[in-house]
C-alpha positions in Angstrom: 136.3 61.9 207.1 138.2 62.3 204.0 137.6 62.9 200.8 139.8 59.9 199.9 137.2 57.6 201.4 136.0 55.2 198.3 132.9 53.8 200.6 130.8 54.9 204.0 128.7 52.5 205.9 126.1 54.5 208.1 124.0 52.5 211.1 120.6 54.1 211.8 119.2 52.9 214.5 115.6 54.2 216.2 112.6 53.6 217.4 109.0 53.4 215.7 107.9 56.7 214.8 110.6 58.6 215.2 111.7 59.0 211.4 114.7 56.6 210.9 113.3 56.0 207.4 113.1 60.1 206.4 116.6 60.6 207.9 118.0 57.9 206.0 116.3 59.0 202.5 117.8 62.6 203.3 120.9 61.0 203.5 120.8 59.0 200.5 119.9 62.4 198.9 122.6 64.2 199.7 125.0 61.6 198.6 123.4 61.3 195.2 123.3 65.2 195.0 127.2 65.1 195.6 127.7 62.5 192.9 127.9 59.6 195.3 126.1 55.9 194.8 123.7 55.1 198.3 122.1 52.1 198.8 119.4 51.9 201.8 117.8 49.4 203.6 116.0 48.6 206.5 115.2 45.8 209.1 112.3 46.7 211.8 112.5 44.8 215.0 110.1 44.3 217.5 111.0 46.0 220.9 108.8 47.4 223.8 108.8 50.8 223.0 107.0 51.2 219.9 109.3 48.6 218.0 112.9 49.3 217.0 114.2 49.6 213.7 118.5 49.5 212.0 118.4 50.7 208.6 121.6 50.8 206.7 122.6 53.5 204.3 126.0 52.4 202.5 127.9 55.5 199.7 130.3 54.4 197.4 132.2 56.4 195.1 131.3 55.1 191.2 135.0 54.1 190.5 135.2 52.5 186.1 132.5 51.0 184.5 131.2 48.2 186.9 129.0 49.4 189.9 130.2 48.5 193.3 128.5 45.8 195.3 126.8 47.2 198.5 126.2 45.3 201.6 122.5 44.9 202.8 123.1 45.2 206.5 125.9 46.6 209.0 128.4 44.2 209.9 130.1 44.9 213.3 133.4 46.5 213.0 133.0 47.6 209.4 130.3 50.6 209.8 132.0 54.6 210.0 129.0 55.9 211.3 126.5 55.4 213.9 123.4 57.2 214.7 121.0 56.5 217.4 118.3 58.4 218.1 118.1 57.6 222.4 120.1 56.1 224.9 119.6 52.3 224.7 119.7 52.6 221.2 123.6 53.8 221.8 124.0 50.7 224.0 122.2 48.4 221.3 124.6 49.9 218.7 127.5 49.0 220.8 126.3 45.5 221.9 126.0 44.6 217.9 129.8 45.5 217.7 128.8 48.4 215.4 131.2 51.3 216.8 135.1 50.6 216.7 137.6 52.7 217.7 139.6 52.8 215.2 136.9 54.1 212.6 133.2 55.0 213.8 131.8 58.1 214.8 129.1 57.6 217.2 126.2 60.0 217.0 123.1 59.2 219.8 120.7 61.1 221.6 120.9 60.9 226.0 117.7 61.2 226.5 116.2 57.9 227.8 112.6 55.9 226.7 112.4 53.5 229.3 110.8 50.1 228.1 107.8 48.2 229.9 110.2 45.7 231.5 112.2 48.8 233.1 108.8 50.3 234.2 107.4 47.2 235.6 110.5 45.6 237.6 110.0 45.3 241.2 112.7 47.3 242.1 114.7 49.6 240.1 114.9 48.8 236.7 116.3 51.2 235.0 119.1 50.6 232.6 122.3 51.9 233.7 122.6 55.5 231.3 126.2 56.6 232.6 127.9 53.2 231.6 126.4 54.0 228.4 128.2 56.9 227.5 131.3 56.1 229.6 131.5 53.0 226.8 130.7 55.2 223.8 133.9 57.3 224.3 135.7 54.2 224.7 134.4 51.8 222.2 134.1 54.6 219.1 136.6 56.8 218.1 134.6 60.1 218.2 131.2 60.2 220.7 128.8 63.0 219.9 126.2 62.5 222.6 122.9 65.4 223.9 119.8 65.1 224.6 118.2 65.2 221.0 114.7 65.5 222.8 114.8 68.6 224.4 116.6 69.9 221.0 113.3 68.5 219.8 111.2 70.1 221.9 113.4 74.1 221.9 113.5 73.8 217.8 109.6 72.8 217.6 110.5 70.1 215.2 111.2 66.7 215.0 114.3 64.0 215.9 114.8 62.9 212.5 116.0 66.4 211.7 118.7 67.0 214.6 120.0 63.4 213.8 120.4 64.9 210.6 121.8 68.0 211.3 123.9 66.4 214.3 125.4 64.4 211.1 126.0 67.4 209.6 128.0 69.2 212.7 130.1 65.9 212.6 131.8 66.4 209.3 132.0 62.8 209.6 130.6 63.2 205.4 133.0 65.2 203.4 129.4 67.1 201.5 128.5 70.7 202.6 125.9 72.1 204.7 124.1 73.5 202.1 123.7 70.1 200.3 122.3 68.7 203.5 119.8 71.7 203.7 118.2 71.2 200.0 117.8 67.8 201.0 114.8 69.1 203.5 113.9 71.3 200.6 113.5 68.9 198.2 111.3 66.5 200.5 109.0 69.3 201.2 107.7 68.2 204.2 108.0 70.8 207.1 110.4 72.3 206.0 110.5 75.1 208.3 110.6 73.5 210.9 112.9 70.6 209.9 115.6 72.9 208.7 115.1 74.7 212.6 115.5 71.5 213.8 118.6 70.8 211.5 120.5 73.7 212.6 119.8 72.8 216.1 121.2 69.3 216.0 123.9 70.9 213.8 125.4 73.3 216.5 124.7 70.6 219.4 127.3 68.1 217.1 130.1 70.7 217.9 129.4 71.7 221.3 131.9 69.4 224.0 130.5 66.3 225.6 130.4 65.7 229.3 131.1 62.4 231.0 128.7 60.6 233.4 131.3 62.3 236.4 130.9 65.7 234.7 127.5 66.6 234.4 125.8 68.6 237.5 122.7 67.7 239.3 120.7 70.3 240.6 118.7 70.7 243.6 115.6 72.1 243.2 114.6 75.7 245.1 111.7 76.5 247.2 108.8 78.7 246.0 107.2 79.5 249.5 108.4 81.0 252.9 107.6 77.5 254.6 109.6 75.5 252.1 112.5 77.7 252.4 112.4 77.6 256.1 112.4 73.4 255.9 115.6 73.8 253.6 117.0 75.8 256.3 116.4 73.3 258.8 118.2 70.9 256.2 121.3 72.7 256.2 121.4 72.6 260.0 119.9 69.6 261.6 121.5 67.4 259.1 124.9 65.9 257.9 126.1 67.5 254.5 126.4 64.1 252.6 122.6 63.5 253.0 121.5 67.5 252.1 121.2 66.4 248.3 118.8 63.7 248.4 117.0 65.4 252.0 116.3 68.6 249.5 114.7 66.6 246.7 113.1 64.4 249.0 111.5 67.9 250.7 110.9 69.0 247.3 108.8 66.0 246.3 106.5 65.6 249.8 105.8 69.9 249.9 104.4 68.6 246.4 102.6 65.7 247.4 101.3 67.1 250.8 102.5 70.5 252.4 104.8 71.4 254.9 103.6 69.7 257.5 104.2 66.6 255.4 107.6 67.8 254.5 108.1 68.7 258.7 107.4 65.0 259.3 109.9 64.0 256.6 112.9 65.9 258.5 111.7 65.4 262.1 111.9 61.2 260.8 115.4 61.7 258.9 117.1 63.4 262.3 115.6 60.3 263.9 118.3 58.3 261.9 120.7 61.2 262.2 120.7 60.7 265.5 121.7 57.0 265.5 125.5 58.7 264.6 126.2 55.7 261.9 127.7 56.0 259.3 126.5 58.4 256.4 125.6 55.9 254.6 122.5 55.2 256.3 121.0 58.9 256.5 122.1 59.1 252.8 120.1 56.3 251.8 117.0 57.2 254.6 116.5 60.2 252.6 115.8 58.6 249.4 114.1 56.0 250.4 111.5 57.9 252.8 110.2 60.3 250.7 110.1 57.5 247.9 107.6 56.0 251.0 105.9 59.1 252.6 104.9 59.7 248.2 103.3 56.7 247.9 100.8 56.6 245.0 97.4 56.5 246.1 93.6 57.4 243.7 94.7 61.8 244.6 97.7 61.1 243.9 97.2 59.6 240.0 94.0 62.1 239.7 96.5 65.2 240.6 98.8 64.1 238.4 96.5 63.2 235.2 94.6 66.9 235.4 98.0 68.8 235.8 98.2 71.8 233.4 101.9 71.4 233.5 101.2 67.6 232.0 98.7 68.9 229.6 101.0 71.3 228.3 103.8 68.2 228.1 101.5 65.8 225.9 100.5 68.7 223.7 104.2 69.4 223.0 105.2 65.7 222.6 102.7 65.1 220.1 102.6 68.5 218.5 99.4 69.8 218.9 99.0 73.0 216.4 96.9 75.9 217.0 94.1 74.7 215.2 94.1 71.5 216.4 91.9 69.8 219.3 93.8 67.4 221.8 91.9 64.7 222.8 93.6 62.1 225.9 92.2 59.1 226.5 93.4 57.0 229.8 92.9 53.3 231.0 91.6 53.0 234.4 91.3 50.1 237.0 91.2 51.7 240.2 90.2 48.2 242.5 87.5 48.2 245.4 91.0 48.2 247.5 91.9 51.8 246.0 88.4 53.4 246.8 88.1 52.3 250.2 91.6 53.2 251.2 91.0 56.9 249.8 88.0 57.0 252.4 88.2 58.1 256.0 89.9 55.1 258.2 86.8 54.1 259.8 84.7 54.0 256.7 86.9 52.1 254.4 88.1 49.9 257.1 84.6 49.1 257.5 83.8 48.0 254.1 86.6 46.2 253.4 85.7 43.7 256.2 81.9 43.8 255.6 81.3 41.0 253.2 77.7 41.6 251.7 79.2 45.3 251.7 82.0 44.5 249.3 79.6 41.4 247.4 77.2 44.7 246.1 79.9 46.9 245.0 83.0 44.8 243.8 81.3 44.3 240.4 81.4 47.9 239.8 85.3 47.8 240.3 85.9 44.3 238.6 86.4 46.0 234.8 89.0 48.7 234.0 87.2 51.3 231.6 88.6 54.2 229.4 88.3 57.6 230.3 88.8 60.5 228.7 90.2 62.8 230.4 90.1 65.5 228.5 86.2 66.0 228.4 84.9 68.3 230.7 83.0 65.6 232.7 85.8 63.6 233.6 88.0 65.9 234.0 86.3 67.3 236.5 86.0 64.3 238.5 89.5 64.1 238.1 90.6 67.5 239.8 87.3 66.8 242.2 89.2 63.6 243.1 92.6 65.6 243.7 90.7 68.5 245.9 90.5 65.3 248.6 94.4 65.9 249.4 93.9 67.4 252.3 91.6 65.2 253.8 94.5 62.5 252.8 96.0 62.1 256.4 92.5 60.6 257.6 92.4 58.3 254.6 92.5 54.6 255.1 95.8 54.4 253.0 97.5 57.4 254.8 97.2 56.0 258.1 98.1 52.5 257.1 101.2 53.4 255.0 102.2 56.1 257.9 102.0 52.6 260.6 104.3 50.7 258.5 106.8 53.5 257.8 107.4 53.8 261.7 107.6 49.8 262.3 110.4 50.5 259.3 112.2 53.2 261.4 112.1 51.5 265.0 113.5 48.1 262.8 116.1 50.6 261.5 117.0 52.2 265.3 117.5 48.9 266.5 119.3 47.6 264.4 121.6 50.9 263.6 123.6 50.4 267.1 124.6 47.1 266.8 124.7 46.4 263.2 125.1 49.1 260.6 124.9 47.1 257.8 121.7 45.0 258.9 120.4 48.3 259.0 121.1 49.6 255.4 119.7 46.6 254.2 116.3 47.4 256.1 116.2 50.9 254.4 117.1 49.3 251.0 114.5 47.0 251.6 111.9 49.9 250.9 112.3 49.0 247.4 110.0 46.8 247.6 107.3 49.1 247.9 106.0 50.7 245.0 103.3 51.4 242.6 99.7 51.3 243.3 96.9 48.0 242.8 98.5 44.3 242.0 102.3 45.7 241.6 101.8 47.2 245.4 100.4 44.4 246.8 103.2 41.8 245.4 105.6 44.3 246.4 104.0 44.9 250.1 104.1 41.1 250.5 107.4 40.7 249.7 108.5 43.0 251.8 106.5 41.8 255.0 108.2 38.3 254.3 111.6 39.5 254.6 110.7 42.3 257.8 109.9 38.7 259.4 113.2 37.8 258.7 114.8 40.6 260.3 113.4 40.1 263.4 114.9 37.2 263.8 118.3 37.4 266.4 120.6 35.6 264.1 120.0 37.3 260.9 123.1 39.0 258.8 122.8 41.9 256.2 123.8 39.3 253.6 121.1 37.0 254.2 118.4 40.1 254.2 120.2 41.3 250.9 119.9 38.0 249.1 116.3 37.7 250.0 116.0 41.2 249.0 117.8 40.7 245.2 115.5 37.5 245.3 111.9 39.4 245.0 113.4 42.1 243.2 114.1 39.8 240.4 110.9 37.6 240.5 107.4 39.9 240.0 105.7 36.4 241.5 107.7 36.0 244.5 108.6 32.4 244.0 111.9 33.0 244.2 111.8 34.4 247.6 109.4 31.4 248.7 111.9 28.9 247.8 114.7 30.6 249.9 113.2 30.6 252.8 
C-alpha cells in the first residue's frame, strides 16, 4: 500500500468472542495517531459458533475543508483489506465478494471452528479447508494465511492481537510498527501479552504460505516395543499406498484398546490385501476400519473427558491463570441402551430384553443431567468408568459392533472379485456409522437398510452410492425410504 492512497476500506470479520471489536478500535487508533480520519462500524450476525460478526473500519485522508463521506459497510469489490480471524470466515469473506484481485490483501487464520451442522451431519460434514485457501490465492491479490490459534496458544495471548500484528507484517497500511504498538499501550489491557501476541502475528505475516498440495502430513510414531513391531508389520504385509492411513489407523486403536486390538486391525486389513484389487480398496479399508473398530461407547467418552492432556487443552483455551480455579461442567444423557451395552454380553443382553427389568430402571436414564467433572466425586467416577477398558471385549457393545464389522468384511470379499467398485461402495458405506445414542442408532439403521440392498444379485455401485448420498444428506432417513 502506498502512501498515495486517499482512502482504505478494511473487512473484519470474526466470531463472538474473539475480539473483532478491540482489533478494529486499535486500528482506528493507529490511523488517527498517523493523522488519518477512521470510521468504524459493526454488524453482528447470528451463526452457530458463537455468532459471527463484519465490522468495517474505513481511513481517509482529510483532503480541504469538507470531511469525506464514509461508507457504513463493505461493499464487494471495493474493500483493500480483509481480515478473518478462522477458516470459514476466509470463505464467507470471499463468498460476499469482499477480496478482488486486483486490490485486496487477504489476511485469515487456517485454523478451523467447525459449526453444529458440520458436527452433526451423518456423514462427513466438514467444510472443504484446501478449496479455501486454494481460492484465497486466486480470488485476492496477496493471501497471508496460518494458523492464528496455535500463534495464540505459543504467544499466551489472544487472536485479536496476531490479527493485528498479522496487519502489521502486511504493510498493507503505510503507518509504522511502533504506531501499531502504542496502540496496545494506550488500551492498557494486557498489554504484555497482547504486544507478545502482536509480534507473533507480525513475523507469521512475512513468513511464505503453503498451498493445500504443499503442506505435509505426518504419521504419527510409536511409543512402545509392541506398537513399533505392528508398524513393522505395516511396512511389510501391506501395499505402500495404504501405509499412511494403516499407521494412523494403528495409532488410534493402540489408543483406544492395545495391541491386541491394533493386531486385529492389520490381520482384518491383509484380509482385503489379499483380495489383490485395486489400491483403492485397502486405501479406503484402512480408514474406514479403525473409524469402526474406535467406535464410541460410555469408556470411551469417560477416558476422554478425564484426560490430563484434555484438562490441560481447556485450561489453555480459556486461559486459566495461576491463581485461578477451573471449574468444567458437562451435559450427560447416557441412555438405558449405553449402560447395558458397557456390561458383560450376557448381563446387558439380558436386561435389555427383560421388560419389568428395563420398566424399573429406564426412568433413571430418561433425563440428561449436568456433571461436573471437575469435582472430585465425579471425576472419579469418570476415570472409574474408563478403568473398565479392558473388560471392553466382553462388553455387550464390543461383541455386537465386532459381529457387524465381519458381516461388513465377508460383504466386502464377495464382492471384491467380481465387482471392485460394488465393493468400495460397501467400505464407504461405513460412514454411516458414527457417534454414540440417537445419532448411532439413525445411522446404524440406515446402514442396515442399504447392506440389504447389497445383497441383492442385481445391485450396481451406483445404485448403493445413491442410497448412500441419500441418508447421508437426510438425519431422518426419509429420503432413503422414499428411494427404495
Amino acid at each position: 500500500m502506498t502512501d498515495q492512497r486517499q482512502r482504505i476500506g478494511i473487512a473484519i470479520l470474526a466470531l463472538g468472542g474473539q475480539g473483532g471489536g478491540v482489533l478494529a478500535d486499535w486500528i482506528q487508533e493507529v490511523a488517527r495517531a498517523e493523522g488519518w480520519l477512521a470510521q468504524g462500524t459493526s454488524v453482528p450476525g447470528v451463526a452457530q459458533r458463537t455468532g459471527s460478526t463484519v465490522y468495517y473500519v474505513e481511513l481517509a485522508r482529510q483532503t480541504g475543508e469538507r470531511a469525506p463521506i464514509m461508507a457504513q459497510m463493505p461493499a464487494p469489490g471495493d474493500v483493500d483489506i480483509v481480515i478473518a480471524s478462522e477458516l470459514m470466515e476466509v470463505g464467507r469473506a470471499l463468498v460476499r465478494g469482499f477480496a478482488s484481485p486486483d486490490r485486496t490483501t487477504l489476511i485469515g487464520s487456517t485454523h478451523r471452528i467447525y459449526a453444529i451442522s458440520e458436527k452433526s451431519a451423518m456423514g462427513d460434514g466438514r467444510g472443504d479447508g484446501d478449496k479455501i485457501i486454494e481460492a484465497a490465492h486466486k480470488r485476492a491479490q496477496r493471501f497471508i494465511g496460518f494458523d492464528m490459534e496455535a500463534a495464540t496458544d505459543r504467544s499466551g495471548s489472544v487472536i485479536s492481537s496476531i490479527m493485528f500484528g498479522a496487519l502489521a507484517g502486511s504493510r498493507a497500511l503505510p503507518f509504522a510498527r511502533e504506531t501499531f504498538e502504542a496502540a496496545i499501550r494506550h488500551s492498557k489491557i494486557a498489554v504484555e501479552s497482547n504486544l507478545k501476541g502482536f509480534d507473533e502475528g507480525y513475523r507469521a505475516a512475512q513468513a511464505p504460505v503453503a498451498l493445500p498440495e504443499q503442506v505435509d502430513h505426518d504419521t504419527p510414531t510409536p511409543s512402545t516395543e509392541a506398537g513399533r513391531a505392528l508398524y513393522a508389520r505395516v511396512q511389510k504385509t501391506l501395499p505402500r499406498p495404504a501405509h499412511r492411513n494403516t499407521l494412523h489407523g494403528l495409532h488410534k486403536l493402540l489408543d483406544y484398546q492395545g495391541p491386541q486390538y491394533g493386531t486385529l486391525y492389520l490381520d482384518r486389513l491383509e484380509r482385503i490385501a489379499r483380495l489383490n484389487g485395486p489400491d483403492v480398496l485397502i486405501v479406503e479399508a484402512a480408514r474406514h476400519l479403525a473409524l469402526w473398530m474406535a467406535y464410541e461407547d460410555t469408556i470411551r467418552v469417560a477416558d476422554l473427558k478425564t484426560r490430563a492432556s484434555r484438562i490441560d487443552r481447556v485450561r489453555t483455551e480459556v486461559k486459566v491463570g495461576d491463581s485461578q480455579l477451573l471449574g468444567v461442567t458437562e451435559f450427560m444423557h447416557p441412555r438405558l441402551q449405553e449402560v447395558c451395552e458397557t456390561l458383560p454380553a450376557g448381563l446387558g443382553r439380558a436386561i435389555l430384553k427383560n421388560a419389568t427389568m428395563r420398566r424399573i430402571l429406564e426412568p433413571f436414564f430418561r433425563e440428561g443431567r449436568y456433571v461436573k467433572t471437575s469435582s472430585l466425586p465425579w471425576f472419579l467416577v469418570l476415570r472409574t468408568l474408563a478403568s473398565l477398558r479392558p473388560i471392553r471385549p466382553r462388553s455387550l457393545r464390543y461383541v455386537e459392533e465386532q459381529a457387524r464389522i465381519e458381516d461388513w468384511l465377508e460383504r466386502i470379499e464377495r464382492a471384491a472379485p467380481i465387482e471392485p467398485d460394488l465393493a468400495l461402495e460397501i467400505i464407504l458405506c461405513q460412514r454411516l456409522i458414527k457417534g454414540y445414542g440417537d445419532t448411532f442408532e439413525r445411522g446404524l439403521a440406515n446402514y442396515t437398510q442399504i447392506m440389504a440392498v447389497s445383497a441383492r444379485p442385481d445391485v450396481t455401485a451406483q445404485q448403493l452410492r445413491t442410497l448412500r448420498d441419500l441418508a447421508l444428506s437426510d438425519d431422518r432417513g426419509e429420503a432413503l425410504k422414499a428411494a427404495q
